[in-house]
N, C-alpha and C positions, 0 to 999 in steps of 0.2 A: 496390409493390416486389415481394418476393419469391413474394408469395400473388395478384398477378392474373393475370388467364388471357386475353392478350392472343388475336388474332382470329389460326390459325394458317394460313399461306402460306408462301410461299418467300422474298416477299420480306419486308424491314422486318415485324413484327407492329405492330398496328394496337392502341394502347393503349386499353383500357377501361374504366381508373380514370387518375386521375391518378400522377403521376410525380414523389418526393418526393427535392429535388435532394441532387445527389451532387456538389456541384461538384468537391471533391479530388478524387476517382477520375475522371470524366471527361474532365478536364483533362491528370492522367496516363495515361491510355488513350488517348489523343489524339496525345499525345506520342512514347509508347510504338508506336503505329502509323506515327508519319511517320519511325522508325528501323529499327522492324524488321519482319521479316517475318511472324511467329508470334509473337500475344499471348494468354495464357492466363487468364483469369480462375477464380482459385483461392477458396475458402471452402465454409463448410458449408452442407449445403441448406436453403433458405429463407433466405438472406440477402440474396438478390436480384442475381446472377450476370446472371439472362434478361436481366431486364429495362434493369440497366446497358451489358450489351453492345448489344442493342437501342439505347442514348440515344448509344451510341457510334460504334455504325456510323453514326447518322439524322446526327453532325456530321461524320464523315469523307464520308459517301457523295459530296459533288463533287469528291472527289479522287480518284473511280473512274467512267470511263467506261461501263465495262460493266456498271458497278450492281453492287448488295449483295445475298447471297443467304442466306437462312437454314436451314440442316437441322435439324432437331427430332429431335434422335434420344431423345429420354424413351421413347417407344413400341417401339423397335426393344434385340431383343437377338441378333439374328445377327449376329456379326461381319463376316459376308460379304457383309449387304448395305448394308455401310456408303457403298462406293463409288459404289452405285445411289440410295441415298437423295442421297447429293452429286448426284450425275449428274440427279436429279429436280427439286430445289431449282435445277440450274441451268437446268432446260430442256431437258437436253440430253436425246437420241434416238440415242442408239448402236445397229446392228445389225450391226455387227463381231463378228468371231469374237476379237476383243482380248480379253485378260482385263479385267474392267470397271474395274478402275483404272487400265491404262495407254492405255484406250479417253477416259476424262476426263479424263487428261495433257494427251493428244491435241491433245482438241479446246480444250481453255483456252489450248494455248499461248501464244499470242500475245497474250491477251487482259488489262487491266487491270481485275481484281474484285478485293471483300471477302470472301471465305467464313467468316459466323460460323456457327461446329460448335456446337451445344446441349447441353447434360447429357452431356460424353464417357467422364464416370467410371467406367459400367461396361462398355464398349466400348473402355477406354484405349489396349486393344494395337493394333485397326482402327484408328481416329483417329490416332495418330499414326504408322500407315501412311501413312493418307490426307494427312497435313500433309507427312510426308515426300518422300513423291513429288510434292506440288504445287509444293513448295520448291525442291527440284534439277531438277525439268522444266518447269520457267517462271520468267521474270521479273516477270511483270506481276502475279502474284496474290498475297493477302495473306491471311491465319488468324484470325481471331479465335476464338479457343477459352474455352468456357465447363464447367470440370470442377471436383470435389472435391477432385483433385488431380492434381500436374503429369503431362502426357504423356512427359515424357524426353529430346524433342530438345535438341541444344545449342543448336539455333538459337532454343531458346522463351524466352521474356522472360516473366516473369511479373509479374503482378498481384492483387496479393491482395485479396479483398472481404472487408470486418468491417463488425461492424453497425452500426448507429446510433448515433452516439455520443446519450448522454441524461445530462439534468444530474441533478446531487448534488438527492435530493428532499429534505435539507431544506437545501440552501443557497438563493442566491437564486434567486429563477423569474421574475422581474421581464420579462427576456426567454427568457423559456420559446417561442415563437413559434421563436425561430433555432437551435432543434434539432429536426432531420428524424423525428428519433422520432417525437417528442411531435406533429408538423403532419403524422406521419402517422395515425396515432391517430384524430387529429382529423378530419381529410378522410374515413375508414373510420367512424367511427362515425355522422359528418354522412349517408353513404350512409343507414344506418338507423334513426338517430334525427333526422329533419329539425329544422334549426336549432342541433346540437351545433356545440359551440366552445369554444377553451380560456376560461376564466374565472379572475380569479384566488383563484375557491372551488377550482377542481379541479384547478388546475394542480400541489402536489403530489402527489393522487391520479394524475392522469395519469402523471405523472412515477415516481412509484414505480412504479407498474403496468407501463412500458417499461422501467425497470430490472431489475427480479423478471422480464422475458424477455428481457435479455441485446440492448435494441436488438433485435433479429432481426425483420426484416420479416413473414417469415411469421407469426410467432408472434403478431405485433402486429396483423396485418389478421384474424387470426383469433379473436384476443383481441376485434377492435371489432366482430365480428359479434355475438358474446354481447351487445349493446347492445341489441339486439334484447329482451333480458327480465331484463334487471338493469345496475342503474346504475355507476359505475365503482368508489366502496367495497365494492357488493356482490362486482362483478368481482375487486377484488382481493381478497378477503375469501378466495375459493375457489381461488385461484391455487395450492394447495397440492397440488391433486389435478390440476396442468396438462392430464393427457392427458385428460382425461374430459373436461374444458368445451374441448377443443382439439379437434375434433374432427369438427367439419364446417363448412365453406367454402360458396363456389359451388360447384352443382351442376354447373356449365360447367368446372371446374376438371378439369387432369389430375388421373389416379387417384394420381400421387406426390403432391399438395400437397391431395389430403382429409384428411389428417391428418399431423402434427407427426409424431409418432410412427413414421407409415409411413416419412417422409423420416428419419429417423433409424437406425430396421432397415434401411433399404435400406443403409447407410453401414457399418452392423455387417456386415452379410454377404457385404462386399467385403474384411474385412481378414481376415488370417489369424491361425491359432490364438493364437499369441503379442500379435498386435494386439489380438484383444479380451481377454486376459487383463491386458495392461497396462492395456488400458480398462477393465474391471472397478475393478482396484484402483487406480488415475489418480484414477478419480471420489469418492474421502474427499478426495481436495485440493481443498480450497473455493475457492482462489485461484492465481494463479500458481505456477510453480514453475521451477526449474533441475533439468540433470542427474541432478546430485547427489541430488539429493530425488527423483526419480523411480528411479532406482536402488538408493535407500535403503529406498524404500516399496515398490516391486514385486519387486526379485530375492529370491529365495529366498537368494544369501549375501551377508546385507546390509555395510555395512562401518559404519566410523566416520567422524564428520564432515571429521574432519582428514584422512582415507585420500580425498578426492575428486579431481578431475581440479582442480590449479590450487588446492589449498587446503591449508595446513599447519595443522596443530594452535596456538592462540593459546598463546604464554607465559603462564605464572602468575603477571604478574607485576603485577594490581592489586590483589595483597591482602598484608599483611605475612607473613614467614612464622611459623607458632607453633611454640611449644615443647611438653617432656614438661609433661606434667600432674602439678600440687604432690600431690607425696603419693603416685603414681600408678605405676603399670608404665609403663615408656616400650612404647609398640606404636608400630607404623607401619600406614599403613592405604592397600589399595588398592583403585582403585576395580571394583566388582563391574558387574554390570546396570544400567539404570538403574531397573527399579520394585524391587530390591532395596536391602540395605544395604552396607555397607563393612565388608569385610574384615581383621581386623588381622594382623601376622605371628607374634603370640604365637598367632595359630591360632584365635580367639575365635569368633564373630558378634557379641560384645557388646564395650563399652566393659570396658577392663580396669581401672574402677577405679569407686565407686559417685559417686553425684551427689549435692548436697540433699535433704533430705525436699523431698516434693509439698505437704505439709500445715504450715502453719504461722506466721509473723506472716516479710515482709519488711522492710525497713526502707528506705526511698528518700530522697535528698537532696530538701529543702525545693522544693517546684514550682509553676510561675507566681508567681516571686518572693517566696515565701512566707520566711516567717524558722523555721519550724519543722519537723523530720523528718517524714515521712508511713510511717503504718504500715498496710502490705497484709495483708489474709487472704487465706493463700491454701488455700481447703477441699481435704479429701481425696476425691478420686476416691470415689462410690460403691461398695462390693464391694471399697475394697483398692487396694492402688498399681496406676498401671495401667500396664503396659509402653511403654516408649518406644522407636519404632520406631527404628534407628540409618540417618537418611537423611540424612546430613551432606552438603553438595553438595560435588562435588572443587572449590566456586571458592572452600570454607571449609578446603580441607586439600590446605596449601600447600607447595612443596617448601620445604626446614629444610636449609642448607650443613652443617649439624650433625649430623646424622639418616641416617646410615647413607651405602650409596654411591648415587650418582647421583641423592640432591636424593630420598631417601624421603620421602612423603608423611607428615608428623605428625597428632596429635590437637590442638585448641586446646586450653587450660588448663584444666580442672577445677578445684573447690572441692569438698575431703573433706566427706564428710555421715554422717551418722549410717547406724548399722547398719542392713539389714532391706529397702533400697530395692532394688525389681525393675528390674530392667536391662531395657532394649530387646530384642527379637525382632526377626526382619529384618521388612521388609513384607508383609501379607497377598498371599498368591499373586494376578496378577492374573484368574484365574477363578475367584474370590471368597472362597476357603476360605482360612481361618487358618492359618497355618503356625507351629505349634506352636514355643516357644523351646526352642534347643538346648541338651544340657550344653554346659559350655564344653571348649571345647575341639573338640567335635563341628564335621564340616562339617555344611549347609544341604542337604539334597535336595529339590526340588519335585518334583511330581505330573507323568508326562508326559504333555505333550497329546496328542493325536490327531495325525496326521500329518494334513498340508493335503492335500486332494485336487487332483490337477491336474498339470502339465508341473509340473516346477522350470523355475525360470528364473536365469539367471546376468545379473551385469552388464551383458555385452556384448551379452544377451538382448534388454534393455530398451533398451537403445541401439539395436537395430535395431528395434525396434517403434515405438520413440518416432519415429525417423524415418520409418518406414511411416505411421505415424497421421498424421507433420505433413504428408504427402504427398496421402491422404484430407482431408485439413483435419477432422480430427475433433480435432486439435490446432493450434491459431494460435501461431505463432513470432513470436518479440517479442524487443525490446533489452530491457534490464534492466540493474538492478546487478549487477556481475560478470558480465555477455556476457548472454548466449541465456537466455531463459527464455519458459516455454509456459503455454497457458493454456489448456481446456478449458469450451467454452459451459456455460454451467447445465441446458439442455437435455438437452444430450450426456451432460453428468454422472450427470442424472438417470437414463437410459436405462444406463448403466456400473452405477450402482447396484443395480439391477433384477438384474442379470446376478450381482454381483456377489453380491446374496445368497440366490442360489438354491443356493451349497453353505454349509451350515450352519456357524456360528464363521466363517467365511472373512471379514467384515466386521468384526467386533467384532478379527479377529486382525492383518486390515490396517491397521485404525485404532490399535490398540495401537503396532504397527509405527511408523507415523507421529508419535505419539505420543512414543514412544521416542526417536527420529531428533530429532525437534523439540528436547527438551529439551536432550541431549546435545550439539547445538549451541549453543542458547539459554546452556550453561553457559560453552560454548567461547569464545562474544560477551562475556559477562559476564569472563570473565578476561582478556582483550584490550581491556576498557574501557576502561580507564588506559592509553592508549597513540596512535599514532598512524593505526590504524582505525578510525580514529569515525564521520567520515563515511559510509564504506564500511559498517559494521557497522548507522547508520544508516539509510539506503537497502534494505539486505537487509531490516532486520528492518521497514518499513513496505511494502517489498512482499510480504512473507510475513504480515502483518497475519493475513488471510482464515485460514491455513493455523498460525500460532498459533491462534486462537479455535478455529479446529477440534479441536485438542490438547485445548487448556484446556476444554473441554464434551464431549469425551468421555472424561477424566477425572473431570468433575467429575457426569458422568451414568451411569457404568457402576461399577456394587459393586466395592468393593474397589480403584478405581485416585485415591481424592480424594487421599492424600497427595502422590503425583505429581505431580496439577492443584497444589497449595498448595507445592509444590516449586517448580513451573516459574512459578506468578504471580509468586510471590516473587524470584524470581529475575531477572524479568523487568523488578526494580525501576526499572534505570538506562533502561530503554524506557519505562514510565509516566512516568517526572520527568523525562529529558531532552529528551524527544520532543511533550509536551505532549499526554499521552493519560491525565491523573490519574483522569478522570471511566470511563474503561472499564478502566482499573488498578482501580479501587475496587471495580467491579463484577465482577470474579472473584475478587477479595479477598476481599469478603462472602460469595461462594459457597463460595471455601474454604475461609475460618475455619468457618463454620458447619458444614461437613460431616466439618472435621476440631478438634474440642474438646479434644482429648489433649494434652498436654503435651510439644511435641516441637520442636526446635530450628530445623525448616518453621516451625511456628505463632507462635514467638519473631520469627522475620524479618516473616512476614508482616503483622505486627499491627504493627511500626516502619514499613515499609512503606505499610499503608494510614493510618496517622497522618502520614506525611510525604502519602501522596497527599489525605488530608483537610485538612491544610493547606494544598495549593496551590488546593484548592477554599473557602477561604473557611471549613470546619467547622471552625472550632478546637475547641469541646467534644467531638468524638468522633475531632478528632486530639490531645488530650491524654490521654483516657481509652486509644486505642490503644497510645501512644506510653508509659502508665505501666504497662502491661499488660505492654509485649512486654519492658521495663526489670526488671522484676518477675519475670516467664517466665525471662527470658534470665540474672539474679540466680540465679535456684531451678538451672538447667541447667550453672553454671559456665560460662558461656558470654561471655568478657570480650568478644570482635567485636560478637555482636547487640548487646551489653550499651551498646559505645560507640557504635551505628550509630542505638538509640535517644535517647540522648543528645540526639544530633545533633538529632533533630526536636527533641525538649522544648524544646532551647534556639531552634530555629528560632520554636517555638509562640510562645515568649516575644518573639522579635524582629516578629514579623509583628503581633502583638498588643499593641504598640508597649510594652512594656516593655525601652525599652532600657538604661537601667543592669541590671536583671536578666540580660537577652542578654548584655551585655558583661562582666560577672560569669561569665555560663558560661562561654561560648569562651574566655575568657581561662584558666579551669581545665581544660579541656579541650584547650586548646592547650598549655599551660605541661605535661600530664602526656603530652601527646604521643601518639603512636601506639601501639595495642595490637596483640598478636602478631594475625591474621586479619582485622582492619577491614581494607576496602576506602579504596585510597587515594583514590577518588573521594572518601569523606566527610572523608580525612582534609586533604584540600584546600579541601572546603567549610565545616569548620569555622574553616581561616582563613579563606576569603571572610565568613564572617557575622560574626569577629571584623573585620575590615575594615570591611564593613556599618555596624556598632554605631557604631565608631571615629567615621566618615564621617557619620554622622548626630547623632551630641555634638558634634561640632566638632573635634575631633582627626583633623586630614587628615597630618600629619607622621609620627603613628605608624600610620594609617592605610594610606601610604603602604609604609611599613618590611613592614607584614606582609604586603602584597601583592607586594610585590619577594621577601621567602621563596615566599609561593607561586608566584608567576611562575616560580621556579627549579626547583620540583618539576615544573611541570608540562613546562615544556620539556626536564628530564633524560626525559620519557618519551613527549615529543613527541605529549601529551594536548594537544586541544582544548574539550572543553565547559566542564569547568573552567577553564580558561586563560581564557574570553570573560568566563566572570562575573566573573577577578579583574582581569582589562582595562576590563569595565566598572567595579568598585570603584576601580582607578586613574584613570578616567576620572571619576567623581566625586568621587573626592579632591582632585585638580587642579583641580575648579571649584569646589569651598570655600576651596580658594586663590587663585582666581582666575587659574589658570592655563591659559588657553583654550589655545591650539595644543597643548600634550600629553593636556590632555582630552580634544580633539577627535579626534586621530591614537589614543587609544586606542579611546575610543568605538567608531568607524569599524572597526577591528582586531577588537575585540568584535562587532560588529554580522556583520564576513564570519563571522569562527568559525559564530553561530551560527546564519545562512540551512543552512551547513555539515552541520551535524547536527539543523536545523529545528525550531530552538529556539524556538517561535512566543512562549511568552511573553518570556523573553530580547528575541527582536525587538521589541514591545513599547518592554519598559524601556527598551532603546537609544535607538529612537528618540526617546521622551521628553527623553531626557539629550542626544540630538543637536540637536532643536527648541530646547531652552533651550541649549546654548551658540552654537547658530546664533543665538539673538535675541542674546546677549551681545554678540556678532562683528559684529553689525549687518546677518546676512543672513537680511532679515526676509521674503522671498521662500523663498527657501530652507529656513525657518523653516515656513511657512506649508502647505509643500506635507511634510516632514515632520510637520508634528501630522496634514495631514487623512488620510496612509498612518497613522497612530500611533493613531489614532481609528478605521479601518477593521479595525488588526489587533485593537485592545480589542472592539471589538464582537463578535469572536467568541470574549471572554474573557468581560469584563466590563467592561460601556461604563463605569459607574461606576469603574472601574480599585480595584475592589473597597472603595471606600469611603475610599482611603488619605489621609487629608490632605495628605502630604508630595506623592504624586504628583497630586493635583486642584491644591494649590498652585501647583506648578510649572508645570504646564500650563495653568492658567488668564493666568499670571504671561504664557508666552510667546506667549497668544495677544490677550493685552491691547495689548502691546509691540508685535508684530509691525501689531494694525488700528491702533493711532496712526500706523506709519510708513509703511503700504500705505494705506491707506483700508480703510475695509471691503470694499467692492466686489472690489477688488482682491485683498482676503485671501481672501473666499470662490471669487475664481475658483482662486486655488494652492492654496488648501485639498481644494477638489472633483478638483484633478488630482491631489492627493497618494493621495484615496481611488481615484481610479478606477484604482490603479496593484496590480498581483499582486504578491504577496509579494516574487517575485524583482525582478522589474522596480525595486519599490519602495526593497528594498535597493541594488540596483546605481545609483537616482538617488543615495542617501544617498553611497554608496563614491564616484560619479563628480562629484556637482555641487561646482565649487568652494565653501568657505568663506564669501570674501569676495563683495561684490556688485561686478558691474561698471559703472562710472557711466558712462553716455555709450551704452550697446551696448541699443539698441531691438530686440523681437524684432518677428516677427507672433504676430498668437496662436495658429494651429497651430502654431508653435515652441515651443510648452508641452511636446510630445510629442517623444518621438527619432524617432517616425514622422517621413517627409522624404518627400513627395509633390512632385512637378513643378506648376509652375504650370497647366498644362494639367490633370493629374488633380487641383488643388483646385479648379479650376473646375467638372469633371465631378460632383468628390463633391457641393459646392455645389446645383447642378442636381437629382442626386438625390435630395437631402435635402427639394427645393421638391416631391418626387413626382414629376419626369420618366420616362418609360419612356426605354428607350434610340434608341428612333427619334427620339421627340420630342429626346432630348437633341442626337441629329444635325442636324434640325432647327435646330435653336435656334444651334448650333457650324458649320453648314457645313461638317458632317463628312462621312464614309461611315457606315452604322450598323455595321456589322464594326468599325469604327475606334471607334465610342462603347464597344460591347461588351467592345473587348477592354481601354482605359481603365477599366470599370468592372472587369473581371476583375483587373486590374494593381492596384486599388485594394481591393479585397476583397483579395487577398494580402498586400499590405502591411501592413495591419492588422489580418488575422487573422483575418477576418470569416469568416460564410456567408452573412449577407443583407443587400438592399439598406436594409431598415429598421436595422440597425448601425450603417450608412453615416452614415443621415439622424440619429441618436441621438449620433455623437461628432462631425457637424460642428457641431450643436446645442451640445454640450460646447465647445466649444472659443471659441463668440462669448463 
């Protein structure tokens, strides 16, 4: 691909590696040619533009009588003699006094050719002179263009080239072979180390290896030349310092593709001031991103999340609202900065009223079912009380109908304490230095920074650079949640990087930046939890994955911003639990409890937080120890929301650890006292689900019933989904302790879309279980068969053991006993293995779509196992290929035309999704 150095002429180049297929893009480019006149092949360099338009014209060429001709313009940078290099490529000999372009008009007119233009990126403005006038002064000729980015005409259709796709290194590699990455690797390295091939010791060393370079061909043939004197762990070992080991090819190779690098400057020195200043600071995004976030992150006057093109600020309406504080100054509090604290209107920095002692004996309700009080020490701070930062999130201080005009922001409830306790200072400046606590009543002044050096840039700034860039393809434009978003190669990134911190502070103050932006949305998602965004809120926040972590570590790496990072994990609770990401929740958890030990109403959340996230992992001892911590914390703080949010897990600890008269004991006190002013009405829904839960599993389906009908109610007054599916699912199990199959079933099902919805992977799970065992009740033991082997494939990336549960090993052993008495066996493992070989969505939408009941009498074939619907003809073809026919032989054999076998096999790779013929022969295998 993008790194060989094919034999250079005029016409077709003369390939002298192999050619790692591209079937999508050819196909489309194929297409794309037999419509229009000018086709552009757009991407960054080294992606392999040449060489795709090269395999493009070599299928079009008999649809051009006067043949295919190639200009190489990488070497040329006059623009004037762009027309003569054309003019060369074709042969042609002009010694007219014509000016030289309408001299090549000329003489093409008549003429039916391909003219593919090479590298026109820096020649943009000649090129598409040259397309232009070939366009309006002839019928027969056609464009193929190969640039960074687009020429401008209306007439150009474009084609984007992106790199390789490469699979997930530690998912499965099983068929590692049918990703063009990884077979190109292979083929490159085979060049130097004779007898290399994937294996599957290396396949996910390969695999990561083409990940960590973004798919990009260049990077990857250049990568496999280092084969030459280190093996692929060493290779990836070093991959950190890319440019240095990236950095020589063929010596047969043009002077742009001896190094990564060079193609990379070449791409900066085409954009203008603004271009690389937004590339500069673009490259702190690790991952995708939107508008909005580019806007936030590079203008100089950034705004608020809610102030975006298409996005209003979430209501506050998934947390109760609180009241004054017992004993207390009523203040109202607004929200400041966000590495700062909160404001009150008595004019403060500080809470206007004292808190708990730090030091001293708590006392907690009797825990893991115990019958007697437990009594916490909680030591004093070495050196003396130690100030608590006041960093209350606005999704804890909620508008109060009561509290001044227009819905003023309150304080949650306080508990009076003893004389002598140090009240909060705002947050240490984020350039590291303490900021001293003020009298009260004083405003906060920081320290001013240095002014950034550089243009300012404004919104609309970055809006036109951002388009400049996607134009260069130094930015790839992509659909997303919520419209358009962009995305920036790792390479490219790196190279932004570079640039970016060659003026001093300027990185650490962009990253702050982002940082900043991040949260303040992260807070915005979180108050719109409880509502009818979910899906939506979902989708955003796992495409900004990359660009979270990036927040979250460089708060958690730079002096003075950890409270932030334990701000924003915390926060970022209902993403760890709902979304099925407990295990990398935990893991910045850890980082920020550690780095922030203070006593502050962050590290209260935090510690219920990674106690509920150690519970969905299986750690009970260190989510109880959590979970009595933050109960403890949150007690000392007067802090009645943390207080009940940890609750919450305790009594979860208790239900998951099968003490269910204990479980049922709590939620039932916890539910009977009802909602506290600032709890989150997420929990306060999930506290009736586990009261349900409990219910459901003593046998009590009637009153089981009753309390998911309350909750039901809450959640549709707010047109919440993720809760709604777990108390769909609790209704759907209730109704099968009564044996009431069709509303089990129709809830089940209801629960199961919710939570594809907001990709509730374990949710999906349970479901299916509970759909497997009422399908075997129903007697659709087919149906049955092919839900456990989806239900078995999703536990596998939980835990195959479905965590040890008795209740759930029960049940599923129960429906798979049932289901081989009335299949056979044979028969159960073949719908079993179809159930596994099915993707998440897929797999939901058999559960949503297959009927109930079975049909007696209705014989299928066995490809009818699959919604795939192949023609008799193309299952013959697949058949054929599966036996290893090539496609001549398959003509052969059919008394076909081979054009006619080829394109049965192309027609049949689409259908199923494929890229190679060995897929083919691997699911007709599946299917006898």
């Amino acid at each position: 691909m993008g790194g060989s150095a094919p034999r250079r002429d005029h016409h077709l180049p003369v390939e002298t590696t192999s050619f790692v297929d591209r079937r999508g893009e050819l196909t489309q480019g194929r297409e794309l040619l037999a419509r229009a006149r000018l086709v552009t092949l757009t991407g960054p360099g080294g992606v392999g533009k040449t060489r795709l338009a090269a395999r493009i014209a070599a299928r079009v060429q008999r649809a051009f009588p006067d043949g295919v001709r190639f200009v190489h313009l990488s070497g040329l940078h006059d623009p004037a003699l762009v027309p003569l290099a054309a003019a060369d490529a074709l042969g042609l000999h002009d010694h007219s006094a014509q000016p030289p372009l309408d001299a090549l008009v000329e003489q093409v007119r008549e003429r039916r050719l391909l003219l593919v233009v090479d590298n026109c990126e820096h020649l943009a403005g000649a090129c598409a002179q040259l397309a232009a006038a070939l366009l309006h002064g002839t019928e027969g000729v056609r464009v193929l263009a190969t640039s960074r980015h687009r020429l401008g005409l209306t007439e150009e259709h474009l084609l984007e080239v992106r790199p390789l796709p490469v699979p997930d290194p530690d998912g499965d590699l099983s068929a590692a072979e049918g990703y063009p990455a990884l077979t190109l690797f292979a083929d490159r390295a085979a060049a130097v180390v004779p007898g290399f091939r994937l294996t599957p010791d290396n396949r996910a060393s390969v695999a990561r290896l083409c990940h960590r370079l973004d798919g990009l061909p260049l990077a990857i043939e250049l990568a496999a030349v280092r084969m030459r004197v280190l093996d692929v762990d060493r290779l990836l070992d070093r991959l950190d310092d890319r440019y240095r080991f990236l950095t020589t090819g063929s010596p047969a190779a043009l002077p742009r593709h001896q190094t990564l690098r060079a193609a990379v400057a070449w791409s900066h020195d085409l954009c203008t001031a603004p271009e690389q200043l937004v590339w500069a600071r673009l490259s702190v995004l690790a991952g995708s991103f939107d508008l909005d976030t580019a806007e936030a992150v590079c203008a100089d006057d950034t705004r608020e999340p809610g102030a975006g093109r298409g996005r209003s600020p979430a209501p506050a309406e998934a947390l109760l609202p609180g009241g004054a504080c017992a004993g207390g100054v009523p203040g109202r509090a607004r929200p400041d900065v966000v590495s700062g604290g909160a404001r009150f209107e008595d004019g403060s920095g500080e809470r206007a009223l004292p808190v708990q002692a730090l030091a001293g004996t708590v006392t907690l309700p009797p825990l893991d079912g115990g019958s007697r009080n437990v009594a916490l020490s909680v030591p004093a701070p070495a050196g003396g009380p130690v100030p608590l930062p006041v960093m209350r999130p606005e999704s804890l201080i909620t508008p109060s109908p009561g509290n001044g005009p227009g819905g003023a922001l309150t304080r949650p409830p306080c508990v009076q304490g003893p004389e002598g306790v140090t009240l909060p200072p705002p947050l240490p400046d984020p350039a590291g230095s303490a900021t001293p606590s003020p009298a009260a009543g004083a405003a906060v002044t920081r320290p001013a920074r240095p002014a950034r050096p550089g243009p300012a840039l404004r919104a609309d700034d970055v809006l036109d650079a951002v388009a400049g860039l996607v134009d260069k393809s130094v930015l790839c434009r992509e659909p997303g949640p919520g419209g358009v978003r962009y995305r920036m190669l790792d390479t490219l990134r790196q190279f932004g990087l570079e640039q970016l911190r060659r003026t001093a502070g300027e990185e650490g103050a962009v990253r702050r930046r982002q940082r900043d932006w991040t949260l303040r949305w992260v807070e915005e998602c979180e108050r719109g939890w409880f509502g009818p965004g979910q899906p939506e809120t979902v989708a955003r926040l796992r495409a900004d994955r990359d660009n979270l972590r990036a927040a979250l570590d460089f708060s958690l790496a730079t002096p003075g911003e950890a409270l932030a990072g334990l701000r924003l994990a915390g926060t970022l609770w209902f993403y760890w639990h709902a979304c099925g990401a407990p295990r990398e929740g935990l893991y910045w958890l850890d980082r920020a409890l550690a780095a922030n030990p203070e006593p502050t109403p962050e590290r209260a959340r935090g510690l219920w937080v990674a106690g509920l996230l150690a519970a969905a992992t299986q750690d009970f001892p260190r989510g109880r120890r959590h979970a009595r911590d933050a109960l403890a914390l949150a007690r000392v703080l007067g802090d009645a929301a943390e207080a009940a949010h940890a609750e919450y897990v305790i009594g979860v600890l208790r239900l998951f650890g099968d003490d269910l008269p204990g479980a049922l004991r709590h939620f039932e006190s916890t539910v009977a006292r009802g909602p506290v002013p600032g709890q989150h009405l997420s929990v306060v829904g999930l506290d009736q689900v586990e009261l349900a839960c409990a219910l459901g599993f003593l046998g009590e389906a009637d009153r089981a019933v009753e309390v998911c009908e309350r909750a039901l109610g809450l959640c549709e007054r707010h047109g919440e989904q993720w809760v709604r599916s777990y108390v769909l699912r609790m209704l759907a199990l209730a109704h099968s302790v009564r044996r009431d199959w069709a509303p089990a079933e129709r809830h089940a099902r209801e629960a199961l879309r919710l939570k594809l919805a907001v990709h509730d992977v374990i949710g999906i799970a349970l479901t299916l279980d509970l759909l497997a065992s009422i399908a075997t009740e129903r007697g659709a033991h087919r149906h049955a068969a092919v839900l456990l082997g989806g239900a078995d494939r999703v536990w596998a990336d939980i835990d195959a053991a479905r965590w040890g549960a008795r209740t759930l090993n029960s049940a599923r052993r129960d429906s798979e006993e049932r289901a081989c008495r009335a299949l056979g066996r044979d028969a159960f493992e073949r719908a079993h293995r179809r159930g596994g070989s099915l993707g998440l969505a897929e797999l939901v939408g058999h559960a949503l779509q297959e009927p109930a009941r079975p049909h007696p009498g209705r014989s299928r074939a066995p490809h009818d196992d699959t919604p795939v619907r192949l023609t008799p003809r193309e299952t013959e073809v697949a058949r054929l290929v599966a036996e290893g026919l090539a496609n001549q032989q398959i003509a052969d054999r059919l008394v076909i035309a081979r054009r006619t076998a080829e394109g049965h096999v192309e027609r049949i790779l689409s259908k199923l999704g494929f890229s190679n013929r060995s897929q083919i022969a691997a699911w007709v295998t599946a299917q006898r």
